[in-house]
The first five atom37 places (N, CA, C, CB, O) and aatype in JSON, in Angstrom:
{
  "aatype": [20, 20, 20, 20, 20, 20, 20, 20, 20, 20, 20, 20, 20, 20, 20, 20, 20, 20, 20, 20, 20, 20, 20, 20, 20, 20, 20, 20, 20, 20, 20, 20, 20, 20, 20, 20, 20, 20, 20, 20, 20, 20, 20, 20, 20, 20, 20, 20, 20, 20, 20, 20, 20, 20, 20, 20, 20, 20, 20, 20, 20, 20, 20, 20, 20, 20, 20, 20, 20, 20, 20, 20, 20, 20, 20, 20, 20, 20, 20, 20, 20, 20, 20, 20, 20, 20, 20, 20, 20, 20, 20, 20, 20, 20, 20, 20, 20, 20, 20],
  "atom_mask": [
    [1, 1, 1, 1, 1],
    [1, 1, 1, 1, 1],
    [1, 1, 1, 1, 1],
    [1, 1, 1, 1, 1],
    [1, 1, 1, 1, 1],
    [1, 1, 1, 1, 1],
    [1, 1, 1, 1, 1],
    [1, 1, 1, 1, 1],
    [1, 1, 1, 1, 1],
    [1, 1, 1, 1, 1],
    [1, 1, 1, 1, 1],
    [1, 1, 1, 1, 1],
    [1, 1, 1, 1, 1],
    [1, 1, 1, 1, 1],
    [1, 1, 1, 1, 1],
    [1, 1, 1, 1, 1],
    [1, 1, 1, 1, 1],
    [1, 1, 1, 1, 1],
    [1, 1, 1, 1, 1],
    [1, 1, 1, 1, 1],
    [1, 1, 1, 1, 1],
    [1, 1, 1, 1, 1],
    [1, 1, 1, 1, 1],
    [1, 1, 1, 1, 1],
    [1, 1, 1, 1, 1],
    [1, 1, 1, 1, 1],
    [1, 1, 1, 1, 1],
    [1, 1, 1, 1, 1],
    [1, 1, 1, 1, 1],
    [1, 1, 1, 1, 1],
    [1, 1, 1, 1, 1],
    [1, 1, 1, 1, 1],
    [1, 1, 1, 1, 1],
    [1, 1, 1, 1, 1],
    [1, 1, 1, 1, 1],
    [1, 1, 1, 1, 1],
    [1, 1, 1, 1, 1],
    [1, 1, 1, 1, 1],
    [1, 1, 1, 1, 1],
    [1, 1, 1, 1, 1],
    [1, 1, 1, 1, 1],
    [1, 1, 1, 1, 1],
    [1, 1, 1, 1, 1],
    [1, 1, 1, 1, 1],
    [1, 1, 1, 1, 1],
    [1, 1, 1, 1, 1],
    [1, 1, 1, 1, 1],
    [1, 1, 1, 1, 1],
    [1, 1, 1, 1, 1],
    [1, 1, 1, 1, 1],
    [1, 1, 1, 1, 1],
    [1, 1, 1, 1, 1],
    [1, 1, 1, 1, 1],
    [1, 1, 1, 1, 1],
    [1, 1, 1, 1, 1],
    [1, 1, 1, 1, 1],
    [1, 1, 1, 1, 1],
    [1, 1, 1, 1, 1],
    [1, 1, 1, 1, 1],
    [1, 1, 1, 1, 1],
    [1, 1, 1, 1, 1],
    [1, 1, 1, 1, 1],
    [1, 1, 1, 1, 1],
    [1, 1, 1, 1, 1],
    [1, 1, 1, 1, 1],
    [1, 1, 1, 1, 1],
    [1, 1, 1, 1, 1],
    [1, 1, 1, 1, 1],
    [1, 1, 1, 1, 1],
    [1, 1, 1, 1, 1],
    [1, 1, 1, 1, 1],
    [1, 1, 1, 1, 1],
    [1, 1, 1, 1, 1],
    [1, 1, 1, 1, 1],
    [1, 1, 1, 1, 1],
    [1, 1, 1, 1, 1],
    [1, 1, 1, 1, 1],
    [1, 1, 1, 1, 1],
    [1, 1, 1, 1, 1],
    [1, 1, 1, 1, 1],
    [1, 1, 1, 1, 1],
    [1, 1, 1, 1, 1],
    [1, 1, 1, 1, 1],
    [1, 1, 1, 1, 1],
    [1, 1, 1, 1, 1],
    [1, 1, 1, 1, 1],
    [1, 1, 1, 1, 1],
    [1, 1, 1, 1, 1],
    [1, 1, 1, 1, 1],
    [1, 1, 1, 1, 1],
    [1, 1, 1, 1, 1],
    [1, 1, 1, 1, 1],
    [1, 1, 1, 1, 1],
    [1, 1, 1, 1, 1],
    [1, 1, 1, 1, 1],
    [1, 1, 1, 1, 1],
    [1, 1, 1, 1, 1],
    [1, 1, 1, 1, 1],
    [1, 1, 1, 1, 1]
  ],
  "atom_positions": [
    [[56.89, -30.38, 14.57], [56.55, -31.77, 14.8], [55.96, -31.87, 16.21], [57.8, -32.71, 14.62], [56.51, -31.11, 17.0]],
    [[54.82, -32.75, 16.79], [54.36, -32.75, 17.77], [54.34, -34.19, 17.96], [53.28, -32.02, 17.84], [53.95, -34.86, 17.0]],
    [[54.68, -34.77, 18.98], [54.95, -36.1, 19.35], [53.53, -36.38, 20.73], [56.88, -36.19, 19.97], [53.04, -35.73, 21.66]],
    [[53.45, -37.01, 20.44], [51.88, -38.02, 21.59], [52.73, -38.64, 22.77], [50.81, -39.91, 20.53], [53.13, -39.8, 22.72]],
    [[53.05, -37.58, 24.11], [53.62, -37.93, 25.43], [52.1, -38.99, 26.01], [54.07, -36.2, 26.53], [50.91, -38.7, 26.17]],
    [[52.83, -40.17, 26.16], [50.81, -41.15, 27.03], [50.59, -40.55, 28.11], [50.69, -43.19, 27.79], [49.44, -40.65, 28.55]],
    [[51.78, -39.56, 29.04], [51.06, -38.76, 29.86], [50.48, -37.43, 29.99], [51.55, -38.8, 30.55], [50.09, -37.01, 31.07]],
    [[50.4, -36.65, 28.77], [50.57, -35.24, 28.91], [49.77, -34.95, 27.56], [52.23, -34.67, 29.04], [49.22, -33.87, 27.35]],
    [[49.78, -36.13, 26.58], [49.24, -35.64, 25.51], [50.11, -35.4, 24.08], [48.72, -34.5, 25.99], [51.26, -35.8, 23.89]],
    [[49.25, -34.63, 23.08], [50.64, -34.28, 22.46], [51.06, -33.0, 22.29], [50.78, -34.75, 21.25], [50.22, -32.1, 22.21]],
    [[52.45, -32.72, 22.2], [53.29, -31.92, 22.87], [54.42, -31.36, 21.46], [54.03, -32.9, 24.28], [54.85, -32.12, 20.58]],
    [[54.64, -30.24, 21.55], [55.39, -29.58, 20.3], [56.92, -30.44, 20.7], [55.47, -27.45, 20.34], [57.33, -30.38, 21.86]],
    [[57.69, -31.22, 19.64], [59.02, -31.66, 19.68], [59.78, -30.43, 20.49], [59.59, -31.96, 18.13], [60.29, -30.91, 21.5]],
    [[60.04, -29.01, 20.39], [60.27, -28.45, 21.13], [60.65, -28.77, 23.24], [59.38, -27.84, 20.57], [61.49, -28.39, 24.05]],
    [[59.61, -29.51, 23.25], [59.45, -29.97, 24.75], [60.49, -31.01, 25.19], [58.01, -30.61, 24.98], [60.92, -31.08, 26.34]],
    [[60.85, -31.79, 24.19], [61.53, -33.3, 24.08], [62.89, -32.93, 23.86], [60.96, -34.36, 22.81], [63.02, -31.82, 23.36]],
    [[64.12, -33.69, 24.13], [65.33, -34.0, 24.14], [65.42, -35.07, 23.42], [65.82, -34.12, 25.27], [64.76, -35.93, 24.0]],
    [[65.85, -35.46, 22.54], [66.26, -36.31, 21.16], [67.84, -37.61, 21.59], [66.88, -34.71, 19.66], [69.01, -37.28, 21.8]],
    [[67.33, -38.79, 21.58], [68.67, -38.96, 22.67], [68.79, -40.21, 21.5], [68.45, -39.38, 24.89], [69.83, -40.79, 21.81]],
    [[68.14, -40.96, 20.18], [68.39, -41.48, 19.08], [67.71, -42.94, 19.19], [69.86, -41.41, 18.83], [66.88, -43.29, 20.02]],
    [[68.34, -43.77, 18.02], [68.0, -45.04, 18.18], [67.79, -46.09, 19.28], [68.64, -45.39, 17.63], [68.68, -46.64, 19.93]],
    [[66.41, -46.27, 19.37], [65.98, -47.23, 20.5], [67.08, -48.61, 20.52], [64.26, -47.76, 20.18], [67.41, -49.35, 21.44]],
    [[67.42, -48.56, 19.14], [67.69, -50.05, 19.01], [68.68, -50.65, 19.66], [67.9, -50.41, 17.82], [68.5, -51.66, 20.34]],
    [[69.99, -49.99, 19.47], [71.35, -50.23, 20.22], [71.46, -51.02, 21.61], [71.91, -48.88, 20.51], [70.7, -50.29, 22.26]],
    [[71.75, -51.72, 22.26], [71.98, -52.24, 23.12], [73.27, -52.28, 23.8], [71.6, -53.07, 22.87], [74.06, -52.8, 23.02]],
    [[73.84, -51.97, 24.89], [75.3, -51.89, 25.44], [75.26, -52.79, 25.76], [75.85, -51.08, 26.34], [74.28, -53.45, 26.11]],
    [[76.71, -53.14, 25.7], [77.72, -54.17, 25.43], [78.01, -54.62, 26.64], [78.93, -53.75, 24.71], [78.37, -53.75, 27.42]],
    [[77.95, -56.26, 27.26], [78.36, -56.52, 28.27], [79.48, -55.65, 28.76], [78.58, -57.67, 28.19], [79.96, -55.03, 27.81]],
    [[80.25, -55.3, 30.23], [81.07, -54.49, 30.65], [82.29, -55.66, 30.22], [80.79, -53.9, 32.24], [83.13, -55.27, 29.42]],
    [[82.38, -56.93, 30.69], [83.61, -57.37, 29.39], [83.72, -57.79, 28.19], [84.25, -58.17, 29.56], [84.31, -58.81, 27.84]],
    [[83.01, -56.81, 27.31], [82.74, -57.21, 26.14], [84.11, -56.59, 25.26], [81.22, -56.71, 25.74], [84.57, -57.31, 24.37]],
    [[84.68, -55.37, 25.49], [86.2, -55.19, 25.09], [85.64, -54.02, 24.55], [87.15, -56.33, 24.06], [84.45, -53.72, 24.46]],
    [[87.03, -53.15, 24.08], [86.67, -52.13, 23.21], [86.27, -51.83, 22.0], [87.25, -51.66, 23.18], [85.85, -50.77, 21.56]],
    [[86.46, -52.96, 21.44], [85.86, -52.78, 20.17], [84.61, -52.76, 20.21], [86.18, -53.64, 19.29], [84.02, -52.06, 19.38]],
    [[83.94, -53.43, 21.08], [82.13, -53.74, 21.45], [81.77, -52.43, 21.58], [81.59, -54.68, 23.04], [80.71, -51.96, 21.15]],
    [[82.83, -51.67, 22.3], [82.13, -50.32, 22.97], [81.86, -49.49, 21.7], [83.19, -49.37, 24.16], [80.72, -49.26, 21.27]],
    [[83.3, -48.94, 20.99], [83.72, -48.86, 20.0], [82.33, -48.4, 19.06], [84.49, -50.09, 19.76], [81.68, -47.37, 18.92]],
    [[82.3, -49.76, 18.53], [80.98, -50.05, 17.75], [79.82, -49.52, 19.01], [80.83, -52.0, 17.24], [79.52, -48.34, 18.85]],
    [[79.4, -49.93, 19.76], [78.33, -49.43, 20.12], [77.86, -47.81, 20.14], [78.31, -49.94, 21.18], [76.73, -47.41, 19.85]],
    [[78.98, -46.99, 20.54], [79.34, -45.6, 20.39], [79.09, -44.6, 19.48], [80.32, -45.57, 20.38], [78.4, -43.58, 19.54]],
    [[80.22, -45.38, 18.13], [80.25, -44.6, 16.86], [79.34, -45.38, 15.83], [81.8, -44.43, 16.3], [78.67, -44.64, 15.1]],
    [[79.23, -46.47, 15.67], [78.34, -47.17, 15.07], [77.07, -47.31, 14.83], [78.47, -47.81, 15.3], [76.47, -48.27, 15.3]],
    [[76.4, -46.3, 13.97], [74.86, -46.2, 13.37], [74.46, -46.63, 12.07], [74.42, -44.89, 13.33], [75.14, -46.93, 11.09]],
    [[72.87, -46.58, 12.31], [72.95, -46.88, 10.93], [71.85, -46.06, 10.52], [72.86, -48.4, 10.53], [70.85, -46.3, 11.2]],
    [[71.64, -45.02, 9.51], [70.66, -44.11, 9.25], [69.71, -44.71, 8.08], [71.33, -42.74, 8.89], [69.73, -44.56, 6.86]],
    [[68.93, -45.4, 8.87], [67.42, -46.3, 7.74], [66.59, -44.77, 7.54], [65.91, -48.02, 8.99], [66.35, -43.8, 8.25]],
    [[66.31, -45.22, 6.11], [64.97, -44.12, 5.5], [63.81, -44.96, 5.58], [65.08, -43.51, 3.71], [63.67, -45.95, 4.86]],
    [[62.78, -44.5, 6.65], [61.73, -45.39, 6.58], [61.32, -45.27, 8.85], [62.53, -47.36, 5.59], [61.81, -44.51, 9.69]],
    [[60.3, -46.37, 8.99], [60.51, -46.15, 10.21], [61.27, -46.7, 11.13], [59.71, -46.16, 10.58], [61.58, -47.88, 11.0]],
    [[61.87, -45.69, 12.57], [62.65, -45.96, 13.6], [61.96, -45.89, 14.92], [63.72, -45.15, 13.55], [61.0, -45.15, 15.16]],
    [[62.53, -46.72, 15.76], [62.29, -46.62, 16.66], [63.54, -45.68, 17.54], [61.91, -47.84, 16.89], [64.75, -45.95, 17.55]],
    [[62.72, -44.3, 18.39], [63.56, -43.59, 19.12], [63.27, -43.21, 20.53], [63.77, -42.59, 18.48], [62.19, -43.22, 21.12]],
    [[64.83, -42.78, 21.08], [64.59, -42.28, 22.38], [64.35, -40.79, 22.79], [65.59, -42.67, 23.03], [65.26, -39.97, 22.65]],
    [[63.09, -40.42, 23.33], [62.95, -39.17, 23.42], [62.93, -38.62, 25.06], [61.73, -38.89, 22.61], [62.93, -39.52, 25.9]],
    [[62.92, -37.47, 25.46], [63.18, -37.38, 26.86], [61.95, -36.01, 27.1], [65.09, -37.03, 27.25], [61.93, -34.85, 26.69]],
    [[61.29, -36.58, 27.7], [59.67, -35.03, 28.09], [60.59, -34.55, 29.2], [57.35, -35.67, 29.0], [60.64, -34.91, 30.38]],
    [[61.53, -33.38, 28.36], [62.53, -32.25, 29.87], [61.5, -31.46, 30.14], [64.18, -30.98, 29.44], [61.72, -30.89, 31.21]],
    [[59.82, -30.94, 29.37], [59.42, -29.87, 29.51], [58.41, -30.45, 30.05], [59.37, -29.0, 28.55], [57.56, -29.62, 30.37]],
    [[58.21, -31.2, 30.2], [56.72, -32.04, 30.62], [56.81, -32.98, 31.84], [56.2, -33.09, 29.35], [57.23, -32.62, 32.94]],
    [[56.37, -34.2, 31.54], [56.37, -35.38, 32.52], [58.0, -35.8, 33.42], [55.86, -36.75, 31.48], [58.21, -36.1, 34.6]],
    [[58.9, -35.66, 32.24], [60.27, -36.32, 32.8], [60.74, -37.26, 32.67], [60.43, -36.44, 33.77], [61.76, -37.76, 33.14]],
    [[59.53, -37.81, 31.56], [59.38, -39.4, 31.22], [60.21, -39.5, 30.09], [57.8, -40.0, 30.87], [60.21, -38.69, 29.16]],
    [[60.96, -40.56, 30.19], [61.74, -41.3, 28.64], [60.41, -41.62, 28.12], [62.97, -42.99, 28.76], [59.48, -41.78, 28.9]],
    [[60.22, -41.73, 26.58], [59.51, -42.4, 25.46], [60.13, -42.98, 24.57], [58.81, -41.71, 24.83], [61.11, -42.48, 24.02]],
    [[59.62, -44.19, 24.26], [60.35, -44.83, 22.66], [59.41, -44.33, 21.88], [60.52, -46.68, 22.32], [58.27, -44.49, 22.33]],
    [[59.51, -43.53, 20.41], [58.45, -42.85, 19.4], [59.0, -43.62, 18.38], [58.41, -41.08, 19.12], [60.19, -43.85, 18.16]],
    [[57.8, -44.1, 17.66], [58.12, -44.88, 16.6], [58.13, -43.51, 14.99], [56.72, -46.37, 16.61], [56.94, -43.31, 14.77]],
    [[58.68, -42.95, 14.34], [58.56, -41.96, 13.47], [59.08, -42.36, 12.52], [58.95, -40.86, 13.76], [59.95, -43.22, 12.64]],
    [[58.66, -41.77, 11.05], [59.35, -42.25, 9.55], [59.95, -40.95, 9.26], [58.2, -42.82, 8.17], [59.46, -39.82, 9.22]],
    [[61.09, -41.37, 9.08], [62.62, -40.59, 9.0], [62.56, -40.06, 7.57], [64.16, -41.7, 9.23], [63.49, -39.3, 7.31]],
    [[61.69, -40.28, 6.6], [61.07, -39.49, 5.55], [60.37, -38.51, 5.51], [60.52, -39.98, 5.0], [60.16, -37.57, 4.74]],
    [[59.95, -38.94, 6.68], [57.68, -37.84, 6.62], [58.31, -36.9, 7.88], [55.21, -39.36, 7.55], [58.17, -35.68, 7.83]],
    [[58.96, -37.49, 8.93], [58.8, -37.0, 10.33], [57.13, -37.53, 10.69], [59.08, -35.11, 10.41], [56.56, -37.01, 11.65]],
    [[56.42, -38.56, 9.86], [55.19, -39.16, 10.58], [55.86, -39.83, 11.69], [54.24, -40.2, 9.68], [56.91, -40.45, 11.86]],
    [[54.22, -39.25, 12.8], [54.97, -40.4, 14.26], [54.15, -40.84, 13.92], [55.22, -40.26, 16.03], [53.44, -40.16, 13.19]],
    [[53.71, -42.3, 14.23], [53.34, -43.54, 14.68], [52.86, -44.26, 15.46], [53.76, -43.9, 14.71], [52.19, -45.29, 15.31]],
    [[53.39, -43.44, 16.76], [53.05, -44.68, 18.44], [54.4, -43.72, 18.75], [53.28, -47.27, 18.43], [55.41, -43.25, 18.23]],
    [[53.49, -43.83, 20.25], [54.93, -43.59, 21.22], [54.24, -44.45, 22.89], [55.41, -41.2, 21.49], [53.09, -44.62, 23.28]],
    [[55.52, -44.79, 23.46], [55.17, -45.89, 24.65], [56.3, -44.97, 25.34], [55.44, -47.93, 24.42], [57.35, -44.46, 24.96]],
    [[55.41, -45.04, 26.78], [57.32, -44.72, 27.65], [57.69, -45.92, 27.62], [57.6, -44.11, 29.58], [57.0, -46.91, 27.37]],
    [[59.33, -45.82, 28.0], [60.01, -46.6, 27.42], [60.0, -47.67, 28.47], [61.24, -46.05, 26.95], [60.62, -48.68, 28.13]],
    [[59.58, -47.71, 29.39], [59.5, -49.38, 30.5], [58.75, -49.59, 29.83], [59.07, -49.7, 32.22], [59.39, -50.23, 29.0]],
    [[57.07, -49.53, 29.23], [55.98, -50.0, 28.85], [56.67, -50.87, 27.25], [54.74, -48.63, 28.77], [56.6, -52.07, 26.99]],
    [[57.13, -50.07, 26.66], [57.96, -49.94, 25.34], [59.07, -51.84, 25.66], [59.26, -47.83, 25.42], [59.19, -52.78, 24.87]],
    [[59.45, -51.74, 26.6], [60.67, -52.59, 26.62], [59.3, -53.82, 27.4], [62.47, -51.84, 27.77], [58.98, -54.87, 26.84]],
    [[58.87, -53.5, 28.35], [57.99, -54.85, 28.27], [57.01, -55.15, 27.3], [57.26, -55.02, 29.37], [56.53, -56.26, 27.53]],
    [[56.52, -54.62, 26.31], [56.3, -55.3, 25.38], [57.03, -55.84, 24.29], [55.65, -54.86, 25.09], [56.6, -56.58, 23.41]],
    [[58.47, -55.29, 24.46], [59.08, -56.25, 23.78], [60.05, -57.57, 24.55], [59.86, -55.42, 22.89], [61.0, -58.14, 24.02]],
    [[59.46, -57.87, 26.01], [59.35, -59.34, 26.34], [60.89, -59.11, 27.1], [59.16, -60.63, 24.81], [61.71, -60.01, 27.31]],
    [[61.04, -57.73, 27.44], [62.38, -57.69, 28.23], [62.06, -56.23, 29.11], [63.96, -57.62, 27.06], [61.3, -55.29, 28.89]],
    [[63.06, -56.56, 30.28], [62.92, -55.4, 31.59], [63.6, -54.2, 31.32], [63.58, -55.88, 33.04], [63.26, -53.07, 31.65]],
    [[64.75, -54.63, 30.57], [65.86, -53.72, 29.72], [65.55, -52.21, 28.74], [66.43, -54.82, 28.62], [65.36, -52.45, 27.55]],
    [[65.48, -50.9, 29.1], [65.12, -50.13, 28.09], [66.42, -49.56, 27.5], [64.14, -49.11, 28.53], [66.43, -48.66, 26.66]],
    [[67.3, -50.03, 27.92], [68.89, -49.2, 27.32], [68.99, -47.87, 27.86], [69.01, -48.92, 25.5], [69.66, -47.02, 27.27]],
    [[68.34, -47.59, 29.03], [68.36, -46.33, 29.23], [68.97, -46.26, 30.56], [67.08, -45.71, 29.08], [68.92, -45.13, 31.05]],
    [[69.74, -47.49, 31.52], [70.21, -47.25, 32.31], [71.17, -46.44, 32.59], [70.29, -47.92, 32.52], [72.04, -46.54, 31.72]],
    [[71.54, -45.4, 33.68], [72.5, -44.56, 33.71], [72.54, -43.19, 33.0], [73.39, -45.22, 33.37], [73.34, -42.3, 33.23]],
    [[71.51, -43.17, 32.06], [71.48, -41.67, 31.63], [70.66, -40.96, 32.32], [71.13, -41.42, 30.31], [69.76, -41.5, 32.95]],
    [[70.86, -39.63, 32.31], [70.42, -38.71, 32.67], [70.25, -37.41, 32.47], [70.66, -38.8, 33.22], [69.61, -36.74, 33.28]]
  ]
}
């Protein structure tokens, strides 16, 4: 599988770190344990397309959100993920604190 880095081009999945669903959002810090809980263990595996978090360790260094169908392994679009989160009308990429 070769994924389209917007800085580098496209690049054998090999290069990328797989870090999952864009979608999830963490849970206010007093949101309780069950919030966490669920946020943690709680997925949901759609057949069709996702939006994901990928990490260029071999390349740029850049997070990407890749849009791919979890049927085909077709990608779709890929945005790094600030570009990714302001177009969806927020500053937020869920990616604070990882590393």
């Amino acid at each position: 599988m070769r994924l389209p880095c917007p800085n580098c081009g496209p690049r054998d999945a090999a290069e990328f770190a797989y870090l999952g669903d864009a979608a999830p959002r963490r849970p206010a810090p007093d949101a309780g344990t069950d919030a966490f809980a669920d946020y943690v263990y709680l997925r949901d595996n759609p057949a069709g397309p996702i939006r994901e978090h990928w990490y260029h360790r071999a390349g740029c260094q850049s997070w990407l959100v890749v849009t791919r169908d979890t049927r085909s392994h077709a990608i779709t679009g890929a945005l790094a993920a600030g570009a990714a989160a302001e177009s969806a009308g927020t500053a937020e990429t869920g990616m604070e604190g990882v590393r």
